[in-house]
TORDRENDREN-473266 format. One record per atom (N, C-alpha, C, O): residue number from 0; atom name; x negated, y, z negated; residue in one letter. Coordinates in steps of 0.02 Angstrom, whole numbers, padded with zeros to 5 digits. Layout:
N
{NUM,'CA',{X,Y,Z},'A'},
...
//
This chain:
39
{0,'N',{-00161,00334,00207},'X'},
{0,'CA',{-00191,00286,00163},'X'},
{0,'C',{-00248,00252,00201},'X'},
{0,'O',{-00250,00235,00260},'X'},
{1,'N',{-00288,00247,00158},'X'},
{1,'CA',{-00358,00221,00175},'X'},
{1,'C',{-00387,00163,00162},'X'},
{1,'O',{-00348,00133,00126},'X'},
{2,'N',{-00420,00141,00168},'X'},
{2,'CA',{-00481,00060,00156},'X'},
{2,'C',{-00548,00046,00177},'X'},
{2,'O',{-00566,00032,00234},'X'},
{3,'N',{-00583,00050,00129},'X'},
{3,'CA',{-00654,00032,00146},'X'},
{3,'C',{-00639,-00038,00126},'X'},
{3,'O',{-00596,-00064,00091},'X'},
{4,'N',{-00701,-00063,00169},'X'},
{4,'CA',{-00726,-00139,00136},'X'},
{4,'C',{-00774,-00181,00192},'X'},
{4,'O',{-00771,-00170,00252},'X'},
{5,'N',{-00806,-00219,00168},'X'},
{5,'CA',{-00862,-00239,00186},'X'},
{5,'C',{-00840,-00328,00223},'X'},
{5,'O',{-00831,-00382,00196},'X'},
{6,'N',{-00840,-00300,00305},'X'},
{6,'CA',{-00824,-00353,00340},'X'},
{6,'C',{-00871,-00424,00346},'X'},
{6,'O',{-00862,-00466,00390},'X'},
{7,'N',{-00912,-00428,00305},'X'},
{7,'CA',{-00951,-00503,00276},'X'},
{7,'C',{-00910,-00531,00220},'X'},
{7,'O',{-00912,-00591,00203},'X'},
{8,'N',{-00869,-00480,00190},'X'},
{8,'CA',{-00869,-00532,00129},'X'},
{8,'C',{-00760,-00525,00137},'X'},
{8,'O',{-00721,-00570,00122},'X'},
{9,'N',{-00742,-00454,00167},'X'},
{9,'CA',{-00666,-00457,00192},'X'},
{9,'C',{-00660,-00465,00262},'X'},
{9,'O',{-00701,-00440,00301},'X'},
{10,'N',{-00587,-00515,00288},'X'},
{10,'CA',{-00551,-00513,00356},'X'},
{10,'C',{-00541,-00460,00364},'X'},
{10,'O',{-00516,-00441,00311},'X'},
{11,'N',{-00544,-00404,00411},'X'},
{11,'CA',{-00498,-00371,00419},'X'},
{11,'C',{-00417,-00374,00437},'X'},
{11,'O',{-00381,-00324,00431},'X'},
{12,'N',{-00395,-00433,00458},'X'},
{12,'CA',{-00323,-00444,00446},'X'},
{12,'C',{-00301,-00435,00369},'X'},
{12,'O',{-00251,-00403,00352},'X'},
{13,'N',{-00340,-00463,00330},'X'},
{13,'CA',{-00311,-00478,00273},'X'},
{13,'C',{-00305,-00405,00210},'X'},
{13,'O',{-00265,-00387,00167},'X'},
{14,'N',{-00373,-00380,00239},'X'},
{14,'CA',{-00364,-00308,00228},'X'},
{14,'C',{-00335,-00266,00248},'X'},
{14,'O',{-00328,-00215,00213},'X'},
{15,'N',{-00299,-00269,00326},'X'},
{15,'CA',{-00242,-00248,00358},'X'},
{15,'C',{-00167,-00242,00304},'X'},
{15,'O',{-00133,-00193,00286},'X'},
{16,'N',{-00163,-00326,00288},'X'},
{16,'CA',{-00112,-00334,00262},'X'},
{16,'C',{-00103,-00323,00190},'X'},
{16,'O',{-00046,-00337,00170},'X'},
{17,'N',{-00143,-00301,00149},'X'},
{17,'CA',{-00189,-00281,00072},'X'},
{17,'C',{-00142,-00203,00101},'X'},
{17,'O',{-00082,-00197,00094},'X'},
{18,'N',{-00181,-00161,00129},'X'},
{18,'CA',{-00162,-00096,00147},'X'},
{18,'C',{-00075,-00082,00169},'X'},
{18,'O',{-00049,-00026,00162},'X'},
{19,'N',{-00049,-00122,00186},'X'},
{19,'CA',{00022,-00126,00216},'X'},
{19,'C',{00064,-00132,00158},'X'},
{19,'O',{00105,-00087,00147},'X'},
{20,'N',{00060,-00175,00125},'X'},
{20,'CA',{00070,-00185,00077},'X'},
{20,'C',{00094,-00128,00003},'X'},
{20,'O',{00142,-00109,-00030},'X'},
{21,'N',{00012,-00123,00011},'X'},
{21,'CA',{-00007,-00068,-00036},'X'},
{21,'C',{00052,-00009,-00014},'X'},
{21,'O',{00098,00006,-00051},'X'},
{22,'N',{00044,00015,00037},'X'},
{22,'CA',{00088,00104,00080},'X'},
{22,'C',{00165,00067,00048},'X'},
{22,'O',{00205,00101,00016},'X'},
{23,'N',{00174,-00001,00062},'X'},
{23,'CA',{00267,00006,00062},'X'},
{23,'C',{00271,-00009,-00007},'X'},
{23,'O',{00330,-00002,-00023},'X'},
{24,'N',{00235,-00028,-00057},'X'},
{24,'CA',{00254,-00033,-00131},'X'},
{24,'C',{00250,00056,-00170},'X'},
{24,'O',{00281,00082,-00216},'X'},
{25,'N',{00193,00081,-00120},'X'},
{25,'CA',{00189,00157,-00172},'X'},
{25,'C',{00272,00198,-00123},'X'},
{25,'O',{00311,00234,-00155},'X'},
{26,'N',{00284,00183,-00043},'X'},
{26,'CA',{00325,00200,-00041},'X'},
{26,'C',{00417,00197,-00065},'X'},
{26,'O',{00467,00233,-00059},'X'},
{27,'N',{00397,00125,-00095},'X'},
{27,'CA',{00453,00085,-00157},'X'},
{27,'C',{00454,00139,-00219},'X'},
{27,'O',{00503,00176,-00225},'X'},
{28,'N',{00429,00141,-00241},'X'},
{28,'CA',{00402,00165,-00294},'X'},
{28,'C',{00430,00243,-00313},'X'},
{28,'O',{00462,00267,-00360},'X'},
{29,'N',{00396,00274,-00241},'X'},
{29,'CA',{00417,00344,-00240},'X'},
{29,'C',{00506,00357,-00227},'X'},
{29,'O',{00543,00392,-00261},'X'},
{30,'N',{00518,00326,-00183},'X'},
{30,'CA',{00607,00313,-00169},'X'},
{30,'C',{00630,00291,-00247},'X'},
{30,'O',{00656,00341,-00273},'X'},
{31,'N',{00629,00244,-00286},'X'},
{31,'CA',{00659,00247,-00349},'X'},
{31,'C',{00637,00285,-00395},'X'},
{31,'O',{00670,00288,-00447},'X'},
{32,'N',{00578,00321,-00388},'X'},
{32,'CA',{00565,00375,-00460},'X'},
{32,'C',{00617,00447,-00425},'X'},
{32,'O',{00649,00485,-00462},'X'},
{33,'N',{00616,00453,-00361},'X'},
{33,'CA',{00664,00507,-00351},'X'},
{33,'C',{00734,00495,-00338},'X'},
{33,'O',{00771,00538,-00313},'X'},
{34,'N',{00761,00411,-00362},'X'},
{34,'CA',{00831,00417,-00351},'X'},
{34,'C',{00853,00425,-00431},'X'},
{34,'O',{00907,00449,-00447},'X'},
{35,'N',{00804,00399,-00479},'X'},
{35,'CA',{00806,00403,-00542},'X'},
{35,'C',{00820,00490,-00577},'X'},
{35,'O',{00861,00520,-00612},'X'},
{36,'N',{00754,00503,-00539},'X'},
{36,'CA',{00770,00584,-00541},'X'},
{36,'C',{00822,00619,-00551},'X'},
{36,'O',{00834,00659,-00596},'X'},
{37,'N',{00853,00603,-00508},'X'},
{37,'CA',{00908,00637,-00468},'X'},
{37,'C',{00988,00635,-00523},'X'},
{37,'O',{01033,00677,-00527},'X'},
{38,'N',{00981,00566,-00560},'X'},
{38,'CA',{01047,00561,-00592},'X'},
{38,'C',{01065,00580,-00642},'X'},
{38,'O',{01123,00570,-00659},'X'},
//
């Protein structure tokens, strides 16, 4: 997973934490559409 963005107008911490974020909700996501799957 990736991120552009334009360090004048974003922190990069905050875009750090935007991106972190982002990976463990799609990896949420993927874990319950395949436990759903499954039953």
């Amino acid at each position: 997973l990736s991120l552009s963005y334009d360090h004048r107008v974003i922190d990069g911490a905050e875009a750090a934490r935007f991106c972190n974020q982002l990976q463990r909700t799609l990896e949420t996501m993927h874990l319950e559409m395949n436990s759903n799957h499954k039953q």
